[in-house]
Jmol script that loads the backbone (N, CA, C; Angstrom):
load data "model"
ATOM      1  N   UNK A   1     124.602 -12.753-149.222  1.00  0.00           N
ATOM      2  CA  UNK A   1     123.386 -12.858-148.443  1.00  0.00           C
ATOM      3  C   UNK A   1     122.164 -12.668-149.329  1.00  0.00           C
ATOM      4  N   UNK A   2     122.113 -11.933-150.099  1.00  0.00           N
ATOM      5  CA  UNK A   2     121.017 -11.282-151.304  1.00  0.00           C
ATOM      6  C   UNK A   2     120.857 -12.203-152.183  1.00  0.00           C
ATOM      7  N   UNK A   3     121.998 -13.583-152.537  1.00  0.00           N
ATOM      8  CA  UNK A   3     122.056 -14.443-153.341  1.00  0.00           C
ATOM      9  C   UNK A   3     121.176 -15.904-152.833  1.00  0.00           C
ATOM     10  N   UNK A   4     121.521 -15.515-151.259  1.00  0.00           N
ATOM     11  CA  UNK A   4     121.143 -16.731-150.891  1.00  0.00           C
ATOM     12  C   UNK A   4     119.420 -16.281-150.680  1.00  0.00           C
ATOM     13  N   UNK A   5     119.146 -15.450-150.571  1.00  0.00           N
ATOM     14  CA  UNK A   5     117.254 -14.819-150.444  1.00  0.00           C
ATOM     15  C   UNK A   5     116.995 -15.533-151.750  1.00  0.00           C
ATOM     16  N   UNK A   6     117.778 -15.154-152.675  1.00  0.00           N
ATOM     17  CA  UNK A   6     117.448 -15.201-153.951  1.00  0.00           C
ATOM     18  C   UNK A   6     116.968 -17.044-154.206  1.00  0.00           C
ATOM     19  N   UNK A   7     118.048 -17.705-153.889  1.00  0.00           N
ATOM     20  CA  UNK A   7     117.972 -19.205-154.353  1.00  0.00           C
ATOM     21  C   UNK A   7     117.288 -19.760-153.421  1.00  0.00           C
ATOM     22  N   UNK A   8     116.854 -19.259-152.257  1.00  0.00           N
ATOM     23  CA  UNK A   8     115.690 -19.844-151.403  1.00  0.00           C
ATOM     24  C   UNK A   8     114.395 -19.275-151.715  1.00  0.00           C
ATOM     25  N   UNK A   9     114.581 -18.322-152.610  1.00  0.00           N
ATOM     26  CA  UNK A   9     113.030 -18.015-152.963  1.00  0.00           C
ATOM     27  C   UNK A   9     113.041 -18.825-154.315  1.00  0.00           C
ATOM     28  N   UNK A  10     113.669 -18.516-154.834  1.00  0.00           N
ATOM     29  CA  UNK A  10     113.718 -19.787-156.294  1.00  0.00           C
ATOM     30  C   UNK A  10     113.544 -21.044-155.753  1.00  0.00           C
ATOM     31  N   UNK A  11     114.391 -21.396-155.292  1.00  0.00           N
ATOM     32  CA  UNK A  11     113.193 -23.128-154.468  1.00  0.00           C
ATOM     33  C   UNK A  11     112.026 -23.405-154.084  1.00  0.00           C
ATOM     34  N   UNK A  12     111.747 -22.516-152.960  1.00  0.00           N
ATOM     35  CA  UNK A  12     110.608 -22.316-152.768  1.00  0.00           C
ATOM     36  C   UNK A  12     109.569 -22.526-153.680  1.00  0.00           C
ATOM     37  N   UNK A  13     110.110 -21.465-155.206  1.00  0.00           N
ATOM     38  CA  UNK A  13     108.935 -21.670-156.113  1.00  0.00           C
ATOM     39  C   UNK A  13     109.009 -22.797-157.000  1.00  0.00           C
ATOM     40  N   UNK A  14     109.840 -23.309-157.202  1.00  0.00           N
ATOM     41  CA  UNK A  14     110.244 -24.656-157.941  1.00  0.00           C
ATOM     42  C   UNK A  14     109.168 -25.569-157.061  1.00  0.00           C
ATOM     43  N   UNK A  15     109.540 -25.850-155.753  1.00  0.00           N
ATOM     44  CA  UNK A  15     108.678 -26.532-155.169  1.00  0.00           C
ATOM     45  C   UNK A  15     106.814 -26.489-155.028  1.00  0.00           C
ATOM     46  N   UNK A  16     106.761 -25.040-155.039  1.00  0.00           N
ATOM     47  CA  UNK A  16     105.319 -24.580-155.196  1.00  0.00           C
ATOM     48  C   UNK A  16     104.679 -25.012-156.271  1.00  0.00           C
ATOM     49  N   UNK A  17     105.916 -25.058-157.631  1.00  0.00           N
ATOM     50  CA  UNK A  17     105.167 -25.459-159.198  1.00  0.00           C
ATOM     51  C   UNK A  17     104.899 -27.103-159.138  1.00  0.00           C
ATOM     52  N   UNK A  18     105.929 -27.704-158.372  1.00  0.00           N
ATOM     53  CA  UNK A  18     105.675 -29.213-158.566  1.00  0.00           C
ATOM     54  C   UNK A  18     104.538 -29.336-157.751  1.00  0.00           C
ATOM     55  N   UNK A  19     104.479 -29.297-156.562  1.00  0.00           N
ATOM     56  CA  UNK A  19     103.243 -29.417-155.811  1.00  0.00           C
ATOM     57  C   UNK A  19     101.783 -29.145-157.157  1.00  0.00           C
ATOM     58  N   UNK A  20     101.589 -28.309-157.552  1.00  0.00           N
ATOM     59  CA  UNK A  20     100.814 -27.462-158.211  1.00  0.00           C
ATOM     60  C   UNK A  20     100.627 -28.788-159.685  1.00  0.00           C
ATOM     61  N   UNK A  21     101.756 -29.012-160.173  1.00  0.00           N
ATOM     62  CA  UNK A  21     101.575 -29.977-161.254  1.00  0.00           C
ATOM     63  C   UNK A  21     101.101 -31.284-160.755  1.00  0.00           C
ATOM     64  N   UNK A  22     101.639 -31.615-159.386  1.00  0.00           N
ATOM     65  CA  UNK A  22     100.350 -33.211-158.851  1.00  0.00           C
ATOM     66  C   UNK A  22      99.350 -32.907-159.101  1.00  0.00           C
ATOM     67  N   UNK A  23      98.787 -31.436-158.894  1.00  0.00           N
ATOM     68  CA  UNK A  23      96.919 -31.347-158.493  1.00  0.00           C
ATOM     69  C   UNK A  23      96.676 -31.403-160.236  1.00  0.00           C
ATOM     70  N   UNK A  24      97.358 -30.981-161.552  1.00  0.00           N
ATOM     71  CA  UNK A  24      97.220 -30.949-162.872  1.00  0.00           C
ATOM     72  C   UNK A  24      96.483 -31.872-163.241  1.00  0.00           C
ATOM     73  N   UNK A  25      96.192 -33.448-163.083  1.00  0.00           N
ATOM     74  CA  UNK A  25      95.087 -33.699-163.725  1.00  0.00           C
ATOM     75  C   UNK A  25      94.291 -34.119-163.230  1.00  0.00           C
ATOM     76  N   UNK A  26      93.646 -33.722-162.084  1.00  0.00           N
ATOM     77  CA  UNK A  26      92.341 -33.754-161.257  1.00  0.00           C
ATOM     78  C   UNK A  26      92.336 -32.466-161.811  1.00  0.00           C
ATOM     79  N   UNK A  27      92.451 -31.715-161.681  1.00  0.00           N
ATOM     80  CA  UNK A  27      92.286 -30.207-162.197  1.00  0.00           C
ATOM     81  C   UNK A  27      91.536 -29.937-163.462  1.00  0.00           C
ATOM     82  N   UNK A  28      93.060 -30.643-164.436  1.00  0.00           N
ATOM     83  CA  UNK A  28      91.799 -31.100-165.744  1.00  0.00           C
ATOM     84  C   UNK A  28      90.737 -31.764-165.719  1.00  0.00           C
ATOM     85  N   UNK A  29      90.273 -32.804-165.545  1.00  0.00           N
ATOM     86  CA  UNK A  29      89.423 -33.572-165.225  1.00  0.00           C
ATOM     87  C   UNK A  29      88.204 -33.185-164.973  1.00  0.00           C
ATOM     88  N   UNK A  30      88.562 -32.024-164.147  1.00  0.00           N
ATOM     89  CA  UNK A  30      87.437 -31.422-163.253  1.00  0.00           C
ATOM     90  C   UNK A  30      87.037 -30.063-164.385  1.00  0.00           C
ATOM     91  N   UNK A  31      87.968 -29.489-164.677  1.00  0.00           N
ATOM     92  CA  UNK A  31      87.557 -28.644-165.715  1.00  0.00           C
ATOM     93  C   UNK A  31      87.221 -29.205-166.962  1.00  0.00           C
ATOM     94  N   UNK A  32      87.414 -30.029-167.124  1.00  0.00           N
ATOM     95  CA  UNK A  32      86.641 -30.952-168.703  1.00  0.00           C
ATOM     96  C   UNK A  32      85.411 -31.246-168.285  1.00  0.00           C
ATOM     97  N   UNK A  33      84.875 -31.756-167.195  1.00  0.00           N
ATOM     98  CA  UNK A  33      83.774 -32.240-167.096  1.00  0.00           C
ATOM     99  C   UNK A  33      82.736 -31.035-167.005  1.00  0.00           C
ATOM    100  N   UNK A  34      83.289 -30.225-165.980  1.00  0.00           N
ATOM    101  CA  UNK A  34      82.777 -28.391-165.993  1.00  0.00           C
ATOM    102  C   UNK A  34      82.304 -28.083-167.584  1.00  0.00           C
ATOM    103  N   UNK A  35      83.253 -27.908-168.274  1.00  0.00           N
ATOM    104  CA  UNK A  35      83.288 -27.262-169.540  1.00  0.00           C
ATOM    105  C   UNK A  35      82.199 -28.354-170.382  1.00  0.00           C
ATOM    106  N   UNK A  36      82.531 -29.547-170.435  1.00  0.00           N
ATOM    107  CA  UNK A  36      81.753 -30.238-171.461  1.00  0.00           C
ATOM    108  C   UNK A  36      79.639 -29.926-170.571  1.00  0.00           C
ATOM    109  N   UNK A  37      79.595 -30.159-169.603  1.00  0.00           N
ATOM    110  CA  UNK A  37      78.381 -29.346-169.031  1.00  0.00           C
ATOM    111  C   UNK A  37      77.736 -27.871-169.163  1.00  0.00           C
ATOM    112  N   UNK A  38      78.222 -27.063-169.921  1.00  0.00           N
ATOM    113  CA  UNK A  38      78.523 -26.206-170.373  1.00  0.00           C
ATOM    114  C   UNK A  38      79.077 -24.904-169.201  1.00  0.00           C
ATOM    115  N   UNK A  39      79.534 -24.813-168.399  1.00  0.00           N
ATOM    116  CA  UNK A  39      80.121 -23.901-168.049  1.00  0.00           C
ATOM    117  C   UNK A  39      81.185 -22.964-168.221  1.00  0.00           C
ATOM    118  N   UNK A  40      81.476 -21.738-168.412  1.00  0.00           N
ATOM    119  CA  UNK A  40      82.373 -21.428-168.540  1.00  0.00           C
ATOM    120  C   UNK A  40      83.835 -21.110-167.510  1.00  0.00           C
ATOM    121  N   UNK A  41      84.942 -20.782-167.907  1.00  0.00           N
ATOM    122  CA  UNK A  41      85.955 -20.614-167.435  1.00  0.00           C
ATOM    123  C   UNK A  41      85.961 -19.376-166.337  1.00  0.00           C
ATOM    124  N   UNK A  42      84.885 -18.913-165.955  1.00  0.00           N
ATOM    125  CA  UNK A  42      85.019 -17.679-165.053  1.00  0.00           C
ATOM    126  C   UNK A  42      84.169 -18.414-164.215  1.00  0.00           C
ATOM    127  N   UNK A  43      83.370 -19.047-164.309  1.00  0.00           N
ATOM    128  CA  UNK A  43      82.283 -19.942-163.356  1.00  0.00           C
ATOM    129  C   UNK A  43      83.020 -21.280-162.864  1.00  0.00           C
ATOM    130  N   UNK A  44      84.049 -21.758-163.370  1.00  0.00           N
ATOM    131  CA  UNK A  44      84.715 -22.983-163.330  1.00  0.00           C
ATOM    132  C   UNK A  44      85.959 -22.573-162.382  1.00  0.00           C
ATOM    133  N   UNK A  45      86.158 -21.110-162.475  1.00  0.00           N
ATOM    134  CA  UNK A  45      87.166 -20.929-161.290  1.00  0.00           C
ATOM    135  C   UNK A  45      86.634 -20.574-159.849  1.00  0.00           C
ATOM    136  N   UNK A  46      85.019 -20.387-159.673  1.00  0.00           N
ATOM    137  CA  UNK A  46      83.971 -19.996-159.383  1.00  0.00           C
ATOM    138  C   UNK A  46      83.893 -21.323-158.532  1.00  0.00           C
ATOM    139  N   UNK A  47      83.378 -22.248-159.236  1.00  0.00           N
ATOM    140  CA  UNK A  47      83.349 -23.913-158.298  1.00  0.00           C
ATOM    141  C   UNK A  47      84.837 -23.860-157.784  1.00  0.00           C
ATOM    142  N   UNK A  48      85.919 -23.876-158.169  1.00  0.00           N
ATOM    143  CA  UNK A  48      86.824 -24.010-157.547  1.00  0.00           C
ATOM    144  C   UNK A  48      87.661 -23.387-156.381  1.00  0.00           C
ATOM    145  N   UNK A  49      87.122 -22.440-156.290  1.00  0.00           N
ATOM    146  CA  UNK A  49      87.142 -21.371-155.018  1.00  0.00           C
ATOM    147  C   UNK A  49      85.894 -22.149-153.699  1.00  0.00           C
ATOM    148  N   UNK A  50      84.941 -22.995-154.224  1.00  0.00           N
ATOM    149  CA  UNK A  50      84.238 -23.265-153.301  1.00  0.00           C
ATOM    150  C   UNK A  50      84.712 -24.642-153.068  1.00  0.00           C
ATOM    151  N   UNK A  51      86.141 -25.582-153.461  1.00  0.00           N
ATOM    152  CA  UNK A  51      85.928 -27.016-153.686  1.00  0.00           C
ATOM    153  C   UNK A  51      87.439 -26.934-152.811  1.00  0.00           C
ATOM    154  N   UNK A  52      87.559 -27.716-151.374  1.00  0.00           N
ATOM    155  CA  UNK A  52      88.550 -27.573-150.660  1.00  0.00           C
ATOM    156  C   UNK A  52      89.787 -28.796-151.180  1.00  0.00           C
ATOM    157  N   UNK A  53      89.377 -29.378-152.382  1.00  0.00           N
ATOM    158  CA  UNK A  53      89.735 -31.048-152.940  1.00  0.00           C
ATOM    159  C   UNK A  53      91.353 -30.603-153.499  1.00  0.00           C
ATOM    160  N   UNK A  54      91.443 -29.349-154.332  1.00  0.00           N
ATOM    161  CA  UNK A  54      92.960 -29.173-154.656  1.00  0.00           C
ATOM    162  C   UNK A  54      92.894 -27.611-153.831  1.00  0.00           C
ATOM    163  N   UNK A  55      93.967 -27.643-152.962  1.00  0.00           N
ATOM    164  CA  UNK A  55      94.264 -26.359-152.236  1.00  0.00           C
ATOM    165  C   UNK A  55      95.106 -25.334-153.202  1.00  0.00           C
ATOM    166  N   UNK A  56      96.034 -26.368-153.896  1.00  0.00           N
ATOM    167  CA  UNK A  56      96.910 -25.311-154.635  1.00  0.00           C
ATOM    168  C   UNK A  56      96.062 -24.568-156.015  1.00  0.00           C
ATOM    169  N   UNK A  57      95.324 -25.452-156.443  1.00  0.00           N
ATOM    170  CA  UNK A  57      94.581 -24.654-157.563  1.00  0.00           C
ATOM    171  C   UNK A  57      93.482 -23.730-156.898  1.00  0.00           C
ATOM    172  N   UNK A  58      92.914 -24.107-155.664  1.00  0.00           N
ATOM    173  CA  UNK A  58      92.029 -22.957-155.062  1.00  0.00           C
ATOM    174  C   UNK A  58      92.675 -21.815-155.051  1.00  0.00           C
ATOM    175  N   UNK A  59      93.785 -21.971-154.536  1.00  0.00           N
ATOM    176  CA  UNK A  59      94.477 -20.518-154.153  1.00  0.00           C
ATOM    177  C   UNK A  59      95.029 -20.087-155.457  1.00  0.00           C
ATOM    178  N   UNK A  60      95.149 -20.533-156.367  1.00  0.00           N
ATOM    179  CA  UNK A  60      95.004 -19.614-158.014  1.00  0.00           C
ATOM    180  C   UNK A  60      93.939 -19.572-158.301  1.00  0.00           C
ATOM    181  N   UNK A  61      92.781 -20.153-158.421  1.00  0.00           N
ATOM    182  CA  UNK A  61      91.825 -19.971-158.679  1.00  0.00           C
ATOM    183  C   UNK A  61      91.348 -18.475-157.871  1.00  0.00           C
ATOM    184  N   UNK A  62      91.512 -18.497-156.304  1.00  0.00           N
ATOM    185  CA  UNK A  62      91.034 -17.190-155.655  1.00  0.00           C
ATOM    186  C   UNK A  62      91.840 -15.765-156.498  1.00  0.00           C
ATOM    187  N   UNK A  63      92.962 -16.018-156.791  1.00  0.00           N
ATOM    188  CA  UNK A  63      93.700 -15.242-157.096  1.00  0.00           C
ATOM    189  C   UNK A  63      93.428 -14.477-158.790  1.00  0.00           C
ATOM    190  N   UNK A  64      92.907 -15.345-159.535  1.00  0.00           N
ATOM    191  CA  UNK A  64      92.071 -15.125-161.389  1.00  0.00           C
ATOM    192  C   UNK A  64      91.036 -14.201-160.358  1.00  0.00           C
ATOM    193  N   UNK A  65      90.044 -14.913-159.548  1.00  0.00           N
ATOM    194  CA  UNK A  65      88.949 -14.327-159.446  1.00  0.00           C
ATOM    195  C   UNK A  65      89.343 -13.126-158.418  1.00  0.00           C
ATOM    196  N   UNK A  66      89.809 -12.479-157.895  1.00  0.00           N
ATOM    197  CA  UNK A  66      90.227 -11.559-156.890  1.00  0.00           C
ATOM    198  C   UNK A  66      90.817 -10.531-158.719  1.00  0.00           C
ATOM    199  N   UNK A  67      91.429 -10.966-159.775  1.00  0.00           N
ATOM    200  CA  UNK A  67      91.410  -9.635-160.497  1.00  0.00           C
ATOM    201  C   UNK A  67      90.105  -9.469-161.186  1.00  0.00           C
ATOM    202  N   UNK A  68      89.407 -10.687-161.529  1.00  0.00           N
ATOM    203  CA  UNK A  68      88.113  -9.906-161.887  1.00  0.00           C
ATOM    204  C   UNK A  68      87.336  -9.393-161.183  1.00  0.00           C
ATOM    205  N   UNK A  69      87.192  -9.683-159.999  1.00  0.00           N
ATOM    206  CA  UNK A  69      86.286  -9.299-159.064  1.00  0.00           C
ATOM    207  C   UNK A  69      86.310  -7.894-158.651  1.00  0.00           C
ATOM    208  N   UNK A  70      87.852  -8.211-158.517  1.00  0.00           N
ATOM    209  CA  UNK A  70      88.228  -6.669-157.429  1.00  0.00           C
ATOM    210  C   UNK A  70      88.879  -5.181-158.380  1.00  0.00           C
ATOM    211  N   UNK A  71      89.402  -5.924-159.300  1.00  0.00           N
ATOM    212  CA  UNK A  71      90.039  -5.311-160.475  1.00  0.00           C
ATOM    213  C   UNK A  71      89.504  -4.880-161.808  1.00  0.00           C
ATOM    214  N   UNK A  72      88.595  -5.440-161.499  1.00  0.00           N
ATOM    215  CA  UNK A  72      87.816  -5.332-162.733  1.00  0.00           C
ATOM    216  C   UNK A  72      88.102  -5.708-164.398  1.00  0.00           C
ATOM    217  N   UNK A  73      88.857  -6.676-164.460  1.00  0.00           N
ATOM    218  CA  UNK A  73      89.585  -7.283-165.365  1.00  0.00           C
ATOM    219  C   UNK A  73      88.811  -8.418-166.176  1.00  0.00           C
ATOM    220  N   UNK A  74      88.551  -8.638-167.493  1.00  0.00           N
ATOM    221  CA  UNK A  74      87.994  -9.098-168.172  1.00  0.00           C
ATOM    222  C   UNK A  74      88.488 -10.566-167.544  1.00  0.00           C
ATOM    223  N   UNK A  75      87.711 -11.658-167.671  1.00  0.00           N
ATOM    224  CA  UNK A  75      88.094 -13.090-166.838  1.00  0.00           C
ATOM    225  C   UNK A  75      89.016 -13.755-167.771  1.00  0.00           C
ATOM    226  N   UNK A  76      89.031 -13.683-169.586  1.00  0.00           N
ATOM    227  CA  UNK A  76      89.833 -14.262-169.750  1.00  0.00           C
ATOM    228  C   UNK A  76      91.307 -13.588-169.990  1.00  0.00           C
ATOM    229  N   UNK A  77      91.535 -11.962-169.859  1.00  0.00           N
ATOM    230  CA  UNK A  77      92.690 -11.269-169.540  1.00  0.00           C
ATOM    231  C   UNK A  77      92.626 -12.068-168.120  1.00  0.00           C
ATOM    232  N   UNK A  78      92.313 -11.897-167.228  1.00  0.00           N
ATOM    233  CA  UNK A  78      92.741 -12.618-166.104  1.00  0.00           C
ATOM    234  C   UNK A  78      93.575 -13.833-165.969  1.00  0.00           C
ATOM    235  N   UNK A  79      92.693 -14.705-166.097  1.00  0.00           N
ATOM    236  CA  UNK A  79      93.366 -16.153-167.049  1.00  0.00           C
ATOM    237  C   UNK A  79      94.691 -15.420-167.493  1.00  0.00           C
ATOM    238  N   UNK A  80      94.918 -14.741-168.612  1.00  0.00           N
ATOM    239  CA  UNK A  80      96.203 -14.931-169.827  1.00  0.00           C
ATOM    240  C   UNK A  80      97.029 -14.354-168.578  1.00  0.00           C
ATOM    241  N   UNK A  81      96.815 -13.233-167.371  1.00  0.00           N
ATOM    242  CA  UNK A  81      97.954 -12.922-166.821  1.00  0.00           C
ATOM    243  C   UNK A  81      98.689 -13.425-165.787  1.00  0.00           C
ATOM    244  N   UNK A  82      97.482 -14.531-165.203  1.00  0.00           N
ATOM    245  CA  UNK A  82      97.762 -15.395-164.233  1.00  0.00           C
ATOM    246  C   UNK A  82      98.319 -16.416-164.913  1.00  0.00           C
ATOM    247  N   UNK A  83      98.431 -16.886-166.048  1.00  0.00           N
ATOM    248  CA  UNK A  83      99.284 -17.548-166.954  1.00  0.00           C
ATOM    249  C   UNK A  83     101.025 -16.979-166.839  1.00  0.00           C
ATOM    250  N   UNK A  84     101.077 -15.638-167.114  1.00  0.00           N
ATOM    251  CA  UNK A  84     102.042 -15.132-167.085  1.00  0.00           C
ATOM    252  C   UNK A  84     102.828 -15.453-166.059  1.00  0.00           C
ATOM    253  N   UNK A  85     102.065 -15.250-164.757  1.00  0.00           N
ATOM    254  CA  UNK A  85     102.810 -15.156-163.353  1.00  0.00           C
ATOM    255  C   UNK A  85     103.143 -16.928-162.851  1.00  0.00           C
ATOM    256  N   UNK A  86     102.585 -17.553-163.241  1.00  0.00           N
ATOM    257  CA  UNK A  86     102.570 -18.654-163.135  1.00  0.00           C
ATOM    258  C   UNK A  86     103.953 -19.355-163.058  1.00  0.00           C
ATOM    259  N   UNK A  87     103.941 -20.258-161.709  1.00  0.00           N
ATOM    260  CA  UNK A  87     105.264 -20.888-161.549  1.00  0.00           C
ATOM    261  C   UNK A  87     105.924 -22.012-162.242  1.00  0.00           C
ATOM    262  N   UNK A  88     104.498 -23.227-162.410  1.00  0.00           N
ATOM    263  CA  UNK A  88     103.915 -23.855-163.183  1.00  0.00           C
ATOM    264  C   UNK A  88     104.119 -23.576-164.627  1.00  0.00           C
ATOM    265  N   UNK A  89     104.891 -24.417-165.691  1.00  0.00           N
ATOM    266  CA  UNK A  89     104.537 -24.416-166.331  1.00  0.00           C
ATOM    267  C   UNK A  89     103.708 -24.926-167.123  1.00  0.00           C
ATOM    268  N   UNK A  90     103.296 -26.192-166.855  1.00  0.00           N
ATOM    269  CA  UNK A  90     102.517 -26.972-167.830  1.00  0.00           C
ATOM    270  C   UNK A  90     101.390 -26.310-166.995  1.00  0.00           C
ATOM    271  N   UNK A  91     100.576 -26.073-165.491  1.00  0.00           N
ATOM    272  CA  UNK A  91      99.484 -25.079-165.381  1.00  0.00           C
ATOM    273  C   UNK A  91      99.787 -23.966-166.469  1.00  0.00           C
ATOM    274  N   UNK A  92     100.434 -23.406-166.416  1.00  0.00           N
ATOM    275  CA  UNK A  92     100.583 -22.085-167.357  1.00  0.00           C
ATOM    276  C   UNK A  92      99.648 -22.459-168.482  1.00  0.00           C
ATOM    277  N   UNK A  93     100.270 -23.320-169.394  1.00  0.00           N
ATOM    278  CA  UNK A  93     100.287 -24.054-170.507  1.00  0.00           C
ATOM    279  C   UNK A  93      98.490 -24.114-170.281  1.00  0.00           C
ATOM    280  N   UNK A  94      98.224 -24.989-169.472  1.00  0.00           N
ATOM    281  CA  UNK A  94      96.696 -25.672-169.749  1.00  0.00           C
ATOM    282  C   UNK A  94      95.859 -24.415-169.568  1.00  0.00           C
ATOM    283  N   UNK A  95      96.516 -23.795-169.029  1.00  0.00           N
ATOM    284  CA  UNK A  95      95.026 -22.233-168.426  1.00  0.00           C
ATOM    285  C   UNK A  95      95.156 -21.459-169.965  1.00  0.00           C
ATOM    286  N   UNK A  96      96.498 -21.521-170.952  1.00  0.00           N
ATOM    287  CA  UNK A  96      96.279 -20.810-172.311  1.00  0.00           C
ATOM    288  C   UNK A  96      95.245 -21.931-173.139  1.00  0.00           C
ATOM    289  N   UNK A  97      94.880 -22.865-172.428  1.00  0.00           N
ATOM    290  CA  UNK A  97      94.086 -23.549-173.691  1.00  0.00           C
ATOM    291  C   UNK A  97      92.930 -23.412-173.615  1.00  0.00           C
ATOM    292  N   UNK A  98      92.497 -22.733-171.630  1.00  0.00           N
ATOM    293  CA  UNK A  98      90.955 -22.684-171.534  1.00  0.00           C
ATOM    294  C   UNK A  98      90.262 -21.396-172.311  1.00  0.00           C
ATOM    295  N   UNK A  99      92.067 -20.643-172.336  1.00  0.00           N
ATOM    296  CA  UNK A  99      91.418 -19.187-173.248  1.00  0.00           C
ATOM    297  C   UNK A  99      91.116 -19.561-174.764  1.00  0.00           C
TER     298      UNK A  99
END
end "model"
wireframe off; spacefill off
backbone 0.3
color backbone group
């Protein structure tokens, strides 16, 4: 029974990461154009908390900004740990390059 929690939560997140890798290059896109305008990566998760266009990156995006905000966590430690937790790997991957 504990096995089967187990491999339905492992799907679950398998599925959460693919979902998450469609929104990957509107995501980029959107953060290249951010960045080359000069904004930074704590302000760029900032627009994206206000932009209803990718849901799955909003809700990481809320989630970076909920440890700096609330946690008081430097934005790009934030970034590197939300990297960590990350289901996503190639997100993983692209959020170590904004650091």
């Amino acid at each position: 029974m504990l096995s089967l929690k187990n491999l339905e939560k492992a799907e679950a997140q398998k599925k959460q990461a693919q979902k998450l890798e469609r929104e990957l290059p509107y995501f980029i896109t959107i953060v290249s154009l951010l960045a080359s305008t000069g904004f930074g990566p704590y302000t760029i998760f900032q627009k994206f908390r206000e932009i209803d266009l990718l849901p799955l990156v909003r809700t990481e995006s809320i989630k970076i900004l909920k440890r700096i905000e609330l946690l008081g966590s430097d934005p790009l430690d934030a970034i590197v740990q939300a990297k960590d937790k990350q289901g996503s790997r190639l997100f993983g991957e692209f959020q170590a390059v904004v650091t």
